[in-house]
Structures are given as C-alpha cells and as structure tokens.
N, C-alpha and C positions, 0 to 999 in steps of 0.2 A: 273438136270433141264430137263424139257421136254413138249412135248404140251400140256400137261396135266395142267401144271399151267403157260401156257401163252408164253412160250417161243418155239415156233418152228421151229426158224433155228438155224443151227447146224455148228459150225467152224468144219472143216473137218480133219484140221493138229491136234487142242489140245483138240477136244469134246465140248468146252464151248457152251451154248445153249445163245440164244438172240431173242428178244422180235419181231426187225425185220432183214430183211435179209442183210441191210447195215451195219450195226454194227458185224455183224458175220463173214460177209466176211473181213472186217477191222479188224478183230481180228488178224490173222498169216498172211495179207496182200495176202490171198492166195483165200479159196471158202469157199461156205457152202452151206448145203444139207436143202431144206425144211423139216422138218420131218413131215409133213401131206402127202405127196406123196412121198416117197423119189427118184424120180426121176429128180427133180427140182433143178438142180446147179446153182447157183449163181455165180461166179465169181466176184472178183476185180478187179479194174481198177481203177491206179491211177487220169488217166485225172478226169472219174470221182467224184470219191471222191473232187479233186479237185475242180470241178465245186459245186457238194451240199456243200463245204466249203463257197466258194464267194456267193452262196444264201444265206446260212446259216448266215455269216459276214453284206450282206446290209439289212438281216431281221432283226439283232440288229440294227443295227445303225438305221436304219428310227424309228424302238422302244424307243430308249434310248433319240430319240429327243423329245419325250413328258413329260420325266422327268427333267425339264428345272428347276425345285428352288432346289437350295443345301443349307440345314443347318450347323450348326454351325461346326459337326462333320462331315461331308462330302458327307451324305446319300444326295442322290435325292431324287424330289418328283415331283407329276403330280402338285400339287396344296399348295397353300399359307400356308395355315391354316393345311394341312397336317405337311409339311415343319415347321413348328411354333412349332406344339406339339411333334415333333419327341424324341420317345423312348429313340434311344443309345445317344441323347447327354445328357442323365441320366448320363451316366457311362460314357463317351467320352470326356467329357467338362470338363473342372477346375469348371466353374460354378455350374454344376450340371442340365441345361436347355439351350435348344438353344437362343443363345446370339445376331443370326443375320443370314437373309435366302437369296442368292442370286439368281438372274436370272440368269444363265452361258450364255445365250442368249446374254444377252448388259452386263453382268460386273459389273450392278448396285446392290447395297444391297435395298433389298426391305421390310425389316423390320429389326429392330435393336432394343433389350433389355438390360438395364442395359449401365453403360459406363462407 
C-alpha cells in the first residue's frame, strides 16, 4: 500500500499503510510517517485516542436515538412503515414477516400482525 492508492500514512514499527494518520499511529501504539512529505511524524497518544473514542461513542449514541421502531427480529428503523416491511424478519421470524414494531421510546407496540 502507498499514496498512490489513497493510503499515505505509514505505521513506522510494522510498515502497514492507512488511509489517515490516526489509524496508523493506533496500529503498533507507537507513530507513523506521512508518506507525501516523509517528514511529518505523527505520534500516539493514549489520552487522545481516548478522547476521539468518547466523541466517537456520543456520535453514536445521539444517532442510534432516531432509530426508535424495533421489528419483530430486532432490527431498528427511523420510521413505521420501514419497521413494518423489514427484510431479515423474512428469515428471523417463525412467521416469515414482521409480527409486531415497537417504539423502544415508551415500550409500547405500535403495530401488531397476526395473533
């Protein structure tokens, strides 16, 4: 790998190349060298890694709160009628189709098929 097809930083202990320079240095927890300048060290640092972790953690979470209707087989969805026609409870369900969509919000079932 190399910048030639999009990866130009360079884990410095095992070679591996990465697309950006946080991922390369996270690789042997050690550095990594730009390869467009090779002058450019990167360094690790646990804090923070740490820190783009806890961003990384409440950007899901504030995301995951618009996927509020769970069907039959488990899958979330933004919306009802999404939720309703859901794919895997094809193959997930005894039935063969989602049976019933919940709000994880308030706990209520907000559509129910068959019984």
């Amino acid at each position: 790998m190399s910048v030639e097809n999009g990866h130009p930083f360079k884990c410095v202990p095992c070679g591996k190349c990465y697309t950006t320079a946080r991922f390369a240095a996270k690789c042997c927890k050690a550095f990594c060298v730009d390869l467009r300048d090779a002058e450019s060290f990167i360094m690790y640092f646990e804090s923070r890694e740490a820190e783009y972790q806890r961003q990384a953690d409440a950007q899901w979470a504030e995301e995951s709160k618009a996927y509020r209707f769970e069907c039959s087989c488990g899958e979330r969805f933004k919306e009802i009628s999404h939720a309703v026609s859901c794919r895997k409870c094809r193959t997930y369900t005894t039935a063969g189709y989602c049976t019933k969509v919940t709000d994880i919000e308030t706990g209520l079932v907000i559509y129910q098929r068959g019984a």
